[in-house]
C-alpha positions in Angstrom: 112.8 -62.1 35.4 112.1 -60.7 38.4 109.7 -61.4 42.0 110.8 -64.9 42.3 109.3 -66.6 45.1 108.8 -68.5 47.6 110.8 -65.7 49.6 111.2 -64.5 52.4 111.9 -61.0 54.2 115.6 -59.7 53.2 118.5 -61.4 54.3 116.4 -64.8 55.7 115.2 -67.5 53.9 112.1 -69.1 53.0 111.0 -72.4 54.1 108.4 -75.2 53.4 107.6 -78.9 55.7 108.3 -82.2 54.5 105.6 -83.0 52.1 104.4 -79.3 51.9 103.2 -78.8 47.8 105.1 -75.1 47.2 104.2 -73.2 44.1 107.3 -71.6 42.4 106.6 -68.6 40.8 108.3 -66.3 38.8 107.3 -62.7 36.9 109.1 -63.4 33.6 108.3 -61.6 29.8 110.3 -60.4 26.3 109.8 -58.0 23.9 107.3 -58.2 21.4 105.5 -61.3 20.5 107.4 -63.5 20.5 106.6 -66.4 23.2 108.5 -67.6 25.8 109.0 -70.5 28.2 110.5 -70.7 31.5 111.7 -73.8 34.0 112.3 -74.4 37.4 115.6 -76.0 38.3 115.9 -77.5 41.9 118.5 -78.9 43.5 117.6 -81.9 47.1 119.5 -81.4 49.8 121.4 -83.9 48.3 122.2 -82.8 45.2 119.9 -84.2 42.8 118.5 -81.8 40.0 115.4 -82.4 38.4 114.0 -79.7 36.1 110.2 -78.4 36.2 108.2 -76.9 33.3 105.9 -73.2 34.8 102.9 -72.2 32.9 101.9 -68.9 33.1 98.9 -67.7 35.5 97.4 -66.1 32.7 96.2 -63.3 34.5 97.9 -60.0 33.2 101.0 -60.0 35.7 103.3 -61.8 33.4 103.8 -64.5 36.4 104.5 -68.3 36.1 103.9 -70.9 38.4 104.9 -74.8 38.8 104.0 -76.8 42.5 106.4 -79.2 43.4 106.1 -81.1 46.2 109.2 -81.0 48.5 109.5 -84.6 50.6 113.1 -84.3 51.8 114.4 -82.5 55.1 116.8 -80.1 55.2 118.0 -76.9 52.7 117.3 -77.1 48.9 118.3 -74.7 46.7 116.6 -73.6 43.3 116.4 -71.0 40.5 114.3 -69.8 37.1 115.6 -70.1 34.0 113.8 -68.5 31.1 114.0 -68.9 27.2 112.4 -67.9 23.8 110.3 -70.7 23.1 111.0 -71.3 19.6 108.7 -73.6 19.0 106.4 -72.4 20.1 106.2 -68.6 18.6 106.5 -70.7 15.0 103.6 -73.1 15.8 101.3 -70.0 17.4 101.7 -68.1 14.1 101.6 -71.2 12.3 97.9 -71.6 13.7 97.0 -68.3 12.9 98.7 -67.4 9.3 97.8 -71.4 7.8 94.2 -70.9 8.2 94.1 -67.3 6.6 96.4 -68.2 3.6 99.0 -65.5 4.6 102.8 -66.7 4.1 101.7 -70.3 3.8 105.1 -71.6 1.9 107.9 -69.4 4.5 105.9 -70.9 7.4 106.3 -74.2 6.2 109.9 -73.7 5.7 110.8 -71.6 8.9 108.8 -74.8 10.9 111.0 -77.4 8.7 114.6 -75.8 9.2 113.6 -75.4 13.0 112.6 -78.8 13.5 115.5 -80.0 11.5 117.7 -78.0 13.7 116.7 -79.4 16.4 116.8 -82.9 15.2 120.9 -82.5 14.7 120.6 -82.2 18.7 122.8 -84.8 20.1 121.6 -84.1 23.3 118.3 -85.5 22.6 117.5 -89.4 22.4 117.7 -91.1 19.4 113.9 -91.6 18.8 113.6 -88.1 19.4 115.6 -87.2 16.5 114.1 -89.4 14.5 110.5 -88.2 15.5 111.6 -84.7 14.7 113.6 -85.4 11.6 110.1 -86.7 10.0 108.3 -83.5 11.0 111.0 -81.5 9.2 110.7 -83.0 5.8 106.9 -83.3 6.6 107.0 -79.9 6.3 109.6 -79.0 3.9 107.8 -81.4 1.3 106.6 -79.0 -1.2 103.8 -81.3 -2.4 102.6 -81.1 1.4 99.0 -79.4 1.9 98.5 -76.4 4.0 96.1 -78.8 6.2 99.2 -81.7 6.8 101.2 -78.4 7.9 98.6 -76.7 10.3 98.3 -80.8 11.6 101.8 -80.7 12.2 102.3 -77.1 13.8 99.1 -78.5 16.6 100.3 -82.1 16.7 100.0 -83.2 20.4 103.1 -85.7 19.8 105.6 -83.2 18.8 104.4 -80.4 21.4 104.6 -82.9 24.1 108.3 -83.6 22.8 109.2 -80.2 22.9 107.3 -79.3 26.0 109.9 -81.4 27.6 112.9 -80.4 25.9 112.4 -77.2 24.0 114.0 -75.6 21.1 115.1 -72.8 23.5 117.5 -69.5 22.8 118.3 -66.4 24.1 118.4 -68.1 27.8 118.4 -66.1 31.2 118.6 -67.2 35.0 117.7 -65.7 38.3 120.4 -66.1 40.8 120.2 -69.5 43.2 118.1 -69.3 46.1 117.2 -71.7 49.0 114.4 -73.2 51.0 114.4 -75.0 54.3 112.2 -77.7 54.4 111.2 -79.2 57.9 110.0 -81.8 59.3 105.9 -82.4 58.7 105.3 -81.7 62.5 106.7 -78.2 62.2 104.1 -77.4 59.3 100.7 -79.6 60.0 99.8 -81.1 63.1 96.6 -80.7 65.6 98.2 -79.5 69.6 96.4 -79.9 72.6 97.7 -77.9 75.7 96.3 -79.4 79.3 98.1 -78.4 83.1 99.8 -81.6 84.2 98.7 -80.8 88.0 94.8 -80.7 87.0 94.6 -83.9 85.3 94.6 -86.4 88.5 94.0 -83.6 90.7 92.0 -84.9 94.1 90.0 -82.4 96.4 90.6 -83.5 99.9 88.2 -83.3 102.8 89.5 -81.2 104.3 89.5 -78.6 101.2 93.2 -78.7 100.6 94.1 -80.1 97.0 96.5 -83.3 95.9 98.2 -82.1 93.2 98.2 -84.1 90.0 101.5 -85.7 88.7 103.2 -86.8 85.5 102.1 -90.3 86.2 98.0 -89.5 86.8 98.5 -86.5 83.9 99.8 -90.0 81.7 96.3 -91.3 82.0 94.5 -88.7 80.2 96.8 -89.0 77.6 94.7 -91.5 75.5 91.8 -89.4 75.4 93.9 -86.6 73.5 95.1 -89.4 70.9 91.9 -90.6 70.8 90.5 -87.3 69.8 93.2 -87.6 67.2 95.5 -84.9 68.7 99.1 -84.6 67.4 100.7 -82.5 69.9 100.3 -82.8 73.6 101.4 -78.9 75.3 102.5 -78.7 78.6 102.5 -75.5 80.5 105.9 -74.7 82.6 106.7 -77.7 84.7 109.3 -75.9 87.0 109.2 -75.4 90.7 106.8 -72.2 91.1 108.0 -68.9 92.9 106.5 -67.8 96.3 107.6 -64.5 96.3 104.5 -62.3 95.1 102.3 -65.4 94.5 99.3 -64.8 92.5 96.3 -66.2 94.2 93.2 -67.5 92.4 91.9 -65.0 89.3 94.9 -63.1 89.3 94.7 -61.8 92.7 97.6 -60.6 94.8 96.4 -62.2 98.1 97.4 -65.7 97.9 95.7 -68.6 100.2 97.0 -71.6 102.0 97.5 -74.5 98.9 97.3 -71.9 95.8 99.3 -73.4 93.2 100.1 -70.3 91.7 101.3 -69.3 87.9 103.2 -71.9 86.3 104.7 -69.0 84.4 106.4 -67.8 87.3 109.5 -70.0 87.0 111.7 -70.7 89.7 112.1 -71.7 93.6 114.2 -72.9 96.5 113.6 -75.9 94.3 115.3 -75.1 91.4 114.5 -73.0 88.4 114.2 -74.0 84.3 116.2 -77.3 84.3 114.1 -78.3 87.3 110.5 -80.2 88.1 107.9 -79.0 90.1 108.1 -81.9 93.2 104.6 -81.7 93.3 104.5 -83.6 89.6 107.4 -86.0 90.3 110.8 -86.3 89.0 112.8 -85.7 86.2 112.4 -89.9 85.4 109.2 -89.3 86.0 108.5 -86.6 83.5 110.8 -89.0 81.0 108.1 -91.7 81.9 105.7 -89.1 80.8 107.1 -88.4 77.8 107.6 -92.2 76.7 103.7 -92.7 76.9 103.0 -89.8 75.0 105.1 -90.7 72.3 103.7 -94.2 72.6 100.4 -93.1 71.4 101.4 -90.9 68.9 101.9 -87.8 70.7 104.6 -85.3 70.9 105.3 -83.4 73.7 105.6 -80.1 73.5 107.1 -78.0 76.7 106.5 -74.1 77.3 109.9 -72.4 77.4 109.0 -68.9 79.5 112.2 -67.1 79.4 111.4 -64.9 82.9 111.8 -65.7 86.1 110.0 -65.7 89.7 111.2 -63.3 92.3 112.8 -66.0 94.3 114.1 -68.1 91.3 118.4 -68.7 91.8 119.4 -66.4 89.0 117.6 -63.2 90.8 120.8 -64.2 93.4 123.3 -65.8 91.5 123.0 -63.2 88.0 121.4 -59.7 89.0 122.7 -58.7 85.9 120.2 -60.3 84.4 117.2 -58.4 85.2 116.9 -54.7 85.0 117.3 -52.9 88.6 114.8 -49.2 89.2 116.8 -46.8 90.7 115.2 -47.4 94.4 117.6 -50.9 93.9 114.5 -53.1 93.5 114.1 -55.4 90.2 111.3 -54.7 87.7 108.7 -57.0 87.3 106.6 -57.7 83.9 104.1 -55.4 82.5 101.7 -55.7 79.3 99.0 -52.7 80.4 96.7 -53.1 81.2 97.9 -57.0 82.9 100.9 -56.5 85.5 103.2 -59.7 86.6 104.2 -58.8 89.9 105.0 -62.7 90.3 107.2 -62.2 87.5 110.3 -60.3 86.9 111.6 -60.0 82.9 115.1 -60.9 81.3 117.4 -58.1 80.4 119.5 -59.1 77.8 121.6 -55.8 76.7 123.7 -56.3 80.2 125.0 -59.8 79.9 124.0 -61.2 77.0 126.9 -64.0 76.4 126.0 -65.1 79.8 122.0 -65.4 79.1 122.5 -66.7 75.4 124.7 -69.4 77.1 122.3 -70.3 80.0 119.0 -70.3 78.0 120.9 -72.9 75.0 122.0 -74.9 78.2 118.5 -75.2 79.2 117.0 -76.1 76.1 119.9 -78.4 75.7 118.7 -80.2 79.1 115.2 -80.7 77.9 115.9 -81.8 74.6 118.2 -84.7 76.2 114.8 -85.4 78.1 112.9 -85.8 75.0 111.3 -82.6 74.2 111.8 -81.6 70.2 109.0 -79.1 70.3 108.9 -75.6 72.6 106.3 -73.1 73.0 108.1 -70.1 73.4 106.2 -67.3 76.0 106.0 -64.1 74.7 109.0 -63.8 72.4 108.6 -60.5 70.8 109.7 -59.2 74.6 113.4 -60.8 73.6 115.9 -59.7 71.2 115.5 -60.8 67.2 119.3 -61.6 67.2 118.9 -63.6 70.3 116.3 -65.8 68.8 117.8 -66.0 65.3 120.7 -67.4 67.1 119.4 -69.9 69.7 117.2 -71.4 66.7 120.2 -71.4 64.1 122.1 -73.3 67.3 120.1 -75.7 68.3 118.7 -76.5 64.7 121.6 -77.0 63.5 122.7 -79.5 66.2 118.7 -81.0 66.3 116.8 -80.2 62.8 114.3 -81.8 64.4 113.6 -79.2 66.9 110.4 -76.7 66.8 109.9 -73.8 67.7 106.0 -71.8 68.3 106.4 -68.4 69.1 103.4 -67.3 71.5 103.5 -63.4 70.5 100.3 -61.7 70.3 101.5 -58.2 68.9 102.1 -55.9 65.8 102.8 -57.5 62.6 106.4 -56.5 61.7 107.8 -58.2 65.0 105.7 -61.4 64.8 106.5 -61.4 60.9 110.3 -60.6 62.0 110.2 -63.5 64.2 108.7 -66.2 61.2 111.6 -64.3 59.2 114.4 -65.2 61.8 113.4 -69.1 62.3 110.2 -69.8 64.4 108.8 -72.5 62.6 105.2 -71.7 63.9 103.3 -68.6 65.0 100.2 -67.9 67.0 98.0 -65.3 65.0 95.3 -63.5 65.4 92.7 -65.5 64.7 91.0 -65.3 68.1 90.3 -61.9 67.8 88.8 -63.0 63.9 85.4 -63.3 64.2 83.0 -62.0 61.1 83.1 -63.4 57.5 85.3 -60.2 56.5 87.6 -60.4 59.1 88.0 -64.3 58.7 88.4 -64.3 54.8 91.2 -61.4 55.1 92.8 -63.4 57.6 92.9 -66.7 56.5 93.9 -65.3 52.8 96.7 -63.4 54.7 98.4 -66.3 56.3 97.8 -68.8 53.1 99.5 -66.2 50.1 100.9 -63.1 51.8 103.3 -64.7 54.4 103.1 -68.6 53.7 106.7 -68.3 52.2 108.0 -68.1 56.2 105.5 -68.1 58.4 103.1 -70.6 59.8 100.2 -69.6 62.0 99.2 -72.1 64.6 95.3 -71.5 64.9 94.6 -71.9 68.8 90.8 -71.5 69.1 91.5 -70.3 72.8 94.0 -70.5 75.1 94.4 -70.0 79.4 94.8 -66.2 78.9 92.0 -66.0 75.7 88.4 -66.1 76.0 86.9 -64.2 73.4 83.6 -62.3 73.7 82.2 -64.5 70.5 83.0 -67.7 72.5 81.9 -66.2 76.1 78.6 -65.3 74.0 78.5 -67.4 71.5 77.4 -70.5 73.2 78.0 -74.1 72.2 77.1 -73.0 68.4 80.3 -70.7 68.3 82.1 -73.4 70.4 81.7 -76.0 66.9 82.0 -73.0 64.4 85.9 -71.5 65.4 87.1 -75.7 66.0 85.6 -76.0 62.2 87.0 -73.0 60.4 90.4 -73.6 62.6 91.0 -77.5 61.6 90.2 -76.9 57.8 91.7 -73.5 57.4 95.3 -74.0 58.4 97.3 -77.5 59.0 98.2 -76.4 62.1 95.7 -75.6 64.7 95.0 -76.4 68.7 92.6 -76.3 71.9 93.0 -75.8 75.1 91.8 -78.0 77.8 88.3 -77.5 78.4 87.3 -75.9 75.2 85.7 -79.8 74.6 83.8 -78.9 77.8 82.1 -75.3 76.1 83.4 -73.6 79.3 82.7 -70.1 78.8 82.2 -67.6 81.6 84.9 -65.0 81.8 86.5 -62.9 84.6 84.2 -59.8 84.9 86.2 -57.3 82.6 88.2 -59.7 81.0 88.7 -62.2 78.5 90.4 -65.0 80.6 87.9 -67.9 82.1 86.8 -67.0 86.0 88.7 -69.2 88.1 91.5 -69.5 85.6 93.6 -72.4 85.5 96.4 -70.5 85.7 96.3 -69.8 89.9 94.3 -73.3 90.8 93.6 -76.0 90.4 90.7 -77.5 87.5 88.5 -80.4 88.1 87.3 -82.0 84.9 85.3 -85.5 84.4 85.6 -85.8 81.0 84.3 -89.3 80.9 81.2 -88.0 82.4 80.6 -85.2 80.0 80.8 -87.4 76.8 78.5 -89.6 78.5 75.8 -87.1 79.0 76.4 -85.4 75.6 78.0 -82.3 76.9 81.0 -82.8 75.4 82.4 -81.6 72.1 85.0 -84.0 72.3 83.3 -86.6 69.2 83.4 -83.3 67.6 87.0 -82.2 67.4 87.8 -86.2 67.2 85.8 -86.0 63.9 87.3 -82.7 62.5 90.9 -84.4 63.5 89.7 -87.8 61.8 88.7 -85.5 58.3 92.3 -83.7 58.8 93.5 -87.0 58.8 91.8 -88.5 56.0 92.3 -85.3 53.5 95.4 -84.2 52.4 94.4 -81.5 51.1 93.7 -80.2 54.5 97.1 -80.8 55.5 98.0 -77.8 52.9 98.3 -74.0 53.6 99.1 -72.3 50.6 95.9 -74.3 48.5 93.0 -72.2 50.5 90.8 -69.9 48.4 87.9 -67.9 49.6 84.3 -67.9 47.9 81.6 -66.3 47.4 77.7 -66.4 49.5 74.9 -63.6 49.2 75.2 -63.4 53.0 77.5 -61.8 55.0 77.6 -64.6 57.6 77.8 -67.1 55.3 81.8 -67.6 54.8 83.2 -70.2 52.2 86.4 -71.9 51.0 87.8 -74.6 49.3 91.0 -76.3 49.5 92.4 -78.6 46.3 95.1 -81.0 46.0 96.0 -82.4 42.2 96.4 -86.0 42.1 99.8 -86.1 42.0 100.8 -85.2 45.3 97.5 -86.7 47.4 99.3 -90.2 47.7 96.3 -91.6 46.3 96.1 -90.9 42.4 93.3 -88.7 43.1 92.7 -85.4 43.6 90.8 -84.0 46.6 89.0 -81.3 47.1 87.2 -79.6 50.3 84.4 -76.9 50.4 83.9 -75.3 53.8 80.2 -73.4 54.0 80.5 -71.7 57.7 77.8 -69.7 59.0 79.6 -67.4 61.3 76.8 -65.8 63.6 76.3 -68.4 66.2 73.3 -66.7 66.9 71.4 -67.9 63.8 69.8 -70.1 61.0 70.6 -68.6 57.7 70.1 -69.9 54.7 71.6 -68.5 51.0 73.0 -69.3 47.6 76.8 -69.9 47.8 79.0 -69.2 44.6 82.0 -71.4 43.5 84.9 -70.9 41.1 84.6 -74.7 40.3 87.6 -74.1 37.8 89.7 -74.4 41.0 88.9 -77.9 41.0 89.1 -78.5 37.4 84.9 -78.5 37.2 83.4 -76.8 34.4 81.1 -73.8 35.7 77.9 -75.4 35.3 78.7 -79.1 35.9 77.1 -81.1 38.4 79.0 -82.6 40.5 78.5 -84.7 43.6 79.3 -83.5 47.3 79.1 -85.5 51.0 79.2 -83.3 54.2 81.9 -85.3 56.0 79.9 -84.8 59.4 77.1 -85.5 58.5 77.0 -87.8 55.5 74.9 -86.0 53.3 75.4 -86.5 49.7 74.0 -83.6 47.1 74.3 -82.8 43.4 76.1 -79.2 43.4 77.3 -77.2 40.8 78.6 -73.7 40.7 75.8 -71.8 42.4 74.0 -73.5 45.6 71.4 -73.1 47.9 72.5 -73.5 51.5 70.8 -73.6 54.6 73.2 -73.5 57.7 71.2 -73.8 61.5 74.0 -72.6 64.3 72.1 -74.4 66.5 72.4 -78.1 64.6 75.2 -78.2 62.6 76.6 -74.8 61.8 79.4 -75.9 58.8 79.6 -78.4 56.1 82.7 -79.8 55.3 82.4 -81.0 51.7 84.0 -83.8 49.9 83.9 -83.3 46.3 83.5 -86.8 45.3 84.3 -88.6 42.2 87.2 -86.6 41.3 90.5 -88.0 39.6 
């Protein structure tokens, strides 16, 4: 045997979320023809084995596959054992050599001392035996026809019995592996990320700005659970650096009541473990937290591991930055984008000393009641570091999540997946076309679903993509879509709902960025007048909701359309593991160019679903309510300006 999976990079391990259905597969083959059978043996974190029958893919690669669906927390451990199927090689050329007359009476014989062999089994149950004994002199009764043997060699009894508990030899095993399985949070769940001091925010007459608090942020909280939000995101919530002050879009001039960059931590005031006094206290922020979780929110804080010229480690730990040989400190750089507000950790120079201050910090919000961080630019900090602050702190609170926010090369936002990070932004901003979206989104689902889970923002403070500053309202409705039904994790930034889309000349962050001021949002208003996609994403989180199938990763498989525009996948879930006894099934039909109505004949691999290529079959667009008769080819006509996707129920399935 060899390629077992899942697996992860060298020397980490794999890992799956409570309720996540994982296919175990195996590359597994003998000599000759003989056949072979091979099972899945999987151990709970508690110790309890259960024992799990693969079928082969049937595609040339010699692979076999079994999904199971893992439901308890913690590490479990599994490996593949492989046998000759004894059985089964005698009733295959059974089948064959019965029908042609060739070796009739040995067949019959070799069937009858094989089943009586395994009829002596002890091990078995007593009916069993019994069931198996009566086959054997079934077939070793020489006034027996050639038809009661053939009728014996493709009973569906008997296989069934031995399906279960074969007549194995010749047995082999891959060595044990394990799995870490998560909580469902850490693998599916919809985030929404707002600035506390916007929400509540009150322009004075005079022009200088109230900020707004944990307690006025609190009341927009049930407008992100109504939308149906999992995940409430909170930017840094620490006392803000004056030193170097960005001013509003980035600038380096700074006026009288800019709030600056949240991400430059750390003032007179305090620095990581402290709260911004504009926003309140640390009770306050408790009080915040309490709400959120009372309508079915988590809160997830913005770890930002860097600190503001004038934040009390630049005094109290120099040797925790990196000094320029004129004696000044270095501030953060990704060129083109500089951070003068900002100055970077160095963590070659005292790296006991940092390890221990950063798990003291996270300690402190934790006790506050944060389990989930959004981690700021990781891939600028050591993989050790990480590997060990995660292995820490989950090992202490399993609970505990991690995002990494690391928009770079592959290997180090793989390597970072691969050392813990239980979720990972991606690239699929910057994914735009039907190519780029299938590659993508095939990627993620069966390339690196064994360890890494992408988190699908459709934008973010610092990302404001060409296709939305273009787009309009159309491409606005299109990314929320294909985000929500593509991956089970997925989130929005505050005024996304709101289609706000003009950019900084040059640049792809919104003019007037929310990062240096202040935002003033009526929300209320804008549903009320209909500009608002707010009923929108509270539909696509309702259809999330409603579909477990959506709540999957590694199920997503990419279809076929004439147009190159017109993008399509399906996600299936067998019966088993929907909860419901019945299997469900989503077809996603996206027409990708905002800018257009296109209309074209789509091309399913209904087998996928267990449909028969030319069966009709009945569909409802889940935002719409349109029902129609489909089968595997279908005419499709998508209007960017309308309704741009369907999301498709495949109804009456079992």
């Amino acid at each position: 045997m060899a390629d077992p999976s899942p697996a992860a990079p060298e020397g980490f391990h794999p890992k799956a979320f409570a309720g996540e259905v994982v296919p175990f597969r195996v590359v597994a083959f003998r000599e000759g023809h003989d056949l072979i059978g091979v099972h899945l043996r999987l151990r709970t974190p508690q110790r309890e084995e259960s024992l799990h029958r693969l079928t082969p893919l049937n595609d040339g690669s010699d692979r076999w596959q079994v999904d199971v669906a893992l439901d308890e927390t913690r590490t479990w451990t599994f490996r593949f054992e492989a046998f000759a199927d004894e059985f089964a090689t005698w009733a295959h050329a059974a089948e064959l050599k019965i029908p042609a007359g060739v070796d009739v009476p040995l067949v019959r014989t070799l069937g009858a001392q094989l089943l009586a062999r395994a009829a002596k089994d002890k091990d078995r149950p007593k009916p069993e035996r019994k069931r198996l004994a009566a086959f054997a002199d079934a077939l070793a009764d020489e006034d027996g026809s050639a038809d009661e043997a053939l009728a014996i060699a493709t009973d569906p009894e008997l296989a069934t019995l031995l399906q279960d508990r074969p007549i194995a030899s010749l047995d082999s095993a891959t060595p044990w592996q394990s799995i870490l399985v998560e909580r469902t949070l850490a693998g599916a769940a919809a985030w929404y990320e707002f600035f506390p001091r916007s929400e509540g925010a009150v322009r004075n007459a005079d022009g200088t700005v109230a900020s707004g608090t944990f307690a006025t942020a609190a009341e927009r909280l049930p407008g992100v659970a109504g939308m149906g939000f999992d995940v409430i995101y909170l930017p840094p919530v620490h006392p803000i650096g004056r030193l170097n002050r960005k001013g509003r879009n980035n600038t380096l001039t700074t006026e009288p009541g800019d709030p600056g960059s949240p991400w430059a931590v750390g003032a007179a005031e305090g620095g990581h473990d402290a709260i911004h006094p504009d926003l309140g206290t640390l009770a306050d922020f408790r009080a915040f937290v309490k709400r959120a979780n009372g309508l079915g929110l988590e809160v997830a804080l913005d770890l930002a591991l860097q600190a503001a010229p004038d934040h009390p480690w630049v005094q109290a730990h120099p040797e925790w930055f990196t000094e320029l040989p004129d004696g000044t400190i270095a501030y953060a750089e990704n060129p083109p984008k500089k951070y003068q507000d900002i100055y970077p950790l160095n963590f070659d120079r005292d790296p006991v000393g940092l390890y221990t201050e950063v798990l003291r910090i996270v300690e402190h919000w934790i006790s506050q009641g944060v389990k989930t961080f959004r981690v700021d630019n990781p891939h600028t900090k050591p993989l050790r570091f990480w590997e060990w602050l995660i292995r820490t702190v989950n090992t202490k609170h399993p609970d505990v999540v991690f995002l990494a926010e690391a928009f770079t090369r592959p290997a180090p936002m793989r390597g970072l997946a691969a050392v813990g990070f239980q979720q990972s932004y991606s690239y699929f901003t910057w994914r735009n076309t039907k190519a780029e979206l299938e590659e993508f989104l095939l990627s993620v689902a069966h390339e690196t679903a064994d360890y890494m889970r992408p988190n699908l923002f459709v934008n973010t403070p610092d990302i404001l993509t060409e296709y939305l500053q273009f787009g309009g309202r159309p491409a606005y409705k299109i990314r929320a879509a294909i985000a929500a039904t593509g991956a089970p994790l997925y989130g929005v930034y505050a005024g996304y709902e709101l289609f706000e889309n003009v950019a900084r000349p040059g640049s792809e962050e919104n003019i007037d960025n929310e990062k240096y001021e202040y935002k003033f949002r009526d929300w209320a208003a804008a549903e009320a007048e209909g500009r608002s996609l707010a009923p929108y994403l509270t539909r696509l989180n309702e259809i999330r909701r409603a579909h477990p199938a959506l709540r999957q990763l590694r199920n997503l498989r990419v279809h076929w359309s004439d147009d190159d525009a017109i993008m399509v996948f399906s996600k299936h879930l067998d019966a088993p593991f929907t909860g419901t006894d019945t299997s469900d099934t989503i077809i996603v039909v996206a027409n990708v160019d905002p800018h257009s109505v296109r209309q074209t004949t789509v091309h399913l691999d209904t087998l996928a679903w267990g449909v028969e290529p030319g069966t009709a079959y009945e569909v409802e667009d889940l935002v719409t309510g349109s029902v129609w008769t489909w089968t595997d080819h279908n005419f499709v006509r998508l209007d960017s300006f309308t309704e741009p996707v369907h999301i498709l129920h495949v109804k009456g399935q079992r």
